[in-house]
C-alpha positions, 0 to 999 in steps of 0.5 A, a space after each residue: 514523483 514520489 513513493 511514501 510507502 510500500 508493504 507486503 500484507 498477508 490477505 485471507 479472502 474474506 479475513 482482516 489483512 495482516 501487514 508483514 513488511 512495510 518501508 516508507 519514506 516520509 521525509 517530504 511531510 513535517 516531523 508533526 506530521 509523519 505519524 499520522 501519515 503514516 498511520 494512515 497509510 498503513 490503514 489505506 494500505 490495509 484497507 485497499 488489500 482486504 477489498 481487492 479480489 485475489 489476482 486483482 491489480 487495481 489503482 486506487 486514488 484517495 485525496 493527493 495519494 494513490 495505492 497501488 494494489 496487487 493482491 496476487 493469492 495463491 496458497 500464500 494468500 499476499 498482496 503487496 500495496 505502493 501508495 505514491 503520489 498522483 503523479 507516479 506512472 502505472 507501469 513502475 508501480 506494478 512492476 515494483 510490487 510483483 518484484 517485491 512479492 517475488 522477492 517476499 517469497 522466495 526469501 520469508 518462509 510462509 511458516 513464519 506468518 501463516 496461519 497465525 499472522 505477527 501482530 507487528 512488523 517486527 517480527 518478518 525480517 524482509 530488508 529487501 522492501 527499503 532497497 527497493 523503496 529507494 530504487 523505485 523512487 525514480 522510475 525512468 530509472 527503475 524502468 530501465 534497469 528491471 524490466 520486469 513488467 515491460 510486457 505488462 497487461 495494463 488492461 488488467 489493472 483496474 483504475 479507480 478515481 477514488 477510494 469509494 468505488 471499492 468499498 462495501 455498499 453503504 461503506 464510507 472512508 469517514 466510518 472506517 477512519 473513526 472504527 479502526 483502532 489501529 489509528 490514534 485519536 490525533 491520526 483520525 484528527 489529522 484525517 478530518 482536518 486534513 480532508 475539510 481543507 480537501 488536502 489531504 496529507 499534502 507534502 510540505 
């Protein structure tokens, strides 16, 4: 069980989101590879938080990954997204990104990214996202000691088998991937290679 990333993303209704804190943990993937794992998880990240309604949990699986989402709204208008792998149960991961958001809140002041967003992670200082990346990676133990979500709905959350049941009508994953230039020309190419062999970004 493993948690590659977990970001907090400013994410106006109808808008771009706008990624304001990210941690990750690449160590399982090749030192070739880790740049564009993790340019395409911050896109699947923001991806994933512009396509889910505010007060929305949803799961949402891509190839060997899954992203969690729980874009919460609000007058902050954020959401907070945790990609891991499929094996990494519900309940955790949703635990971790209604802590994480709680945290985001009451420490980051919302003058500092609303209503002109950064354009780069640099510029929100939220520490906190490493330490509970870490902490979150075993999730008997996370469980155990923050039961924040014990009592969580899971009926809320909505599960999707994969990433194309959220998006738009007529949108397919291969046009955004080729779209976007927030992915480098070898990020897009890892994607296609990567997805021919249908394993996408698999850990070494």
């Amino acid at each position: 069980m493993k948690i590659f990333s977990v970001s907090v993303l400013v994410a106006p209704p109808g808008s771009s989101a706008t990624l304001l804190s990210n941690a990750s943990d690449l160590s399982s993937f090749s030192f070739y590879q880790k740049g564009s794992v993790g340019e395409f998880m911050t896109f699947l990240s923001k991806t994933v938080a512009e396509r889910t309604s505010q007060g929305q949990r949803q799961s949402v699986q891509e190839n060997n990954y899954v992203a969690h989402v729980y874009n919460r709204g609000g007058k902050e208008r954020l959401a907070a997204v945790v990609i891991t792998d499929q094996e990494y149960p519900v309940r955790p991961a949703f635990s971790l990104l209604t802590k994480i958001l709680d945290e985001f809140t009451a420490t980051v002041s919302q003058t500092q990214y609303d209503p002109n967003p950064p354009s780069s992670t640099s510029a929100i200082q939220f520490p906190m996202i490493t330490t509970y990346l870490q902490k979150y990676q075993d999730p008997r133990q996370a469980d155990t000691i923050m039961r924040v979500q014990q009592e969580l709905d899971e009926t809320k959350i909505v599960l999707h088998k994969t990433i194309e049941t959220v998006l738009q009508r007529g949108e397919k994953l291969d046009n955004l991937v080729e779209r976007s230039t927030a992915l480098s020309a070898q990020s897009k190419m890892f994607y296609k290679t990567a997805k021919k062999q249908n394993s996408c970004c698999v850990v070494m």
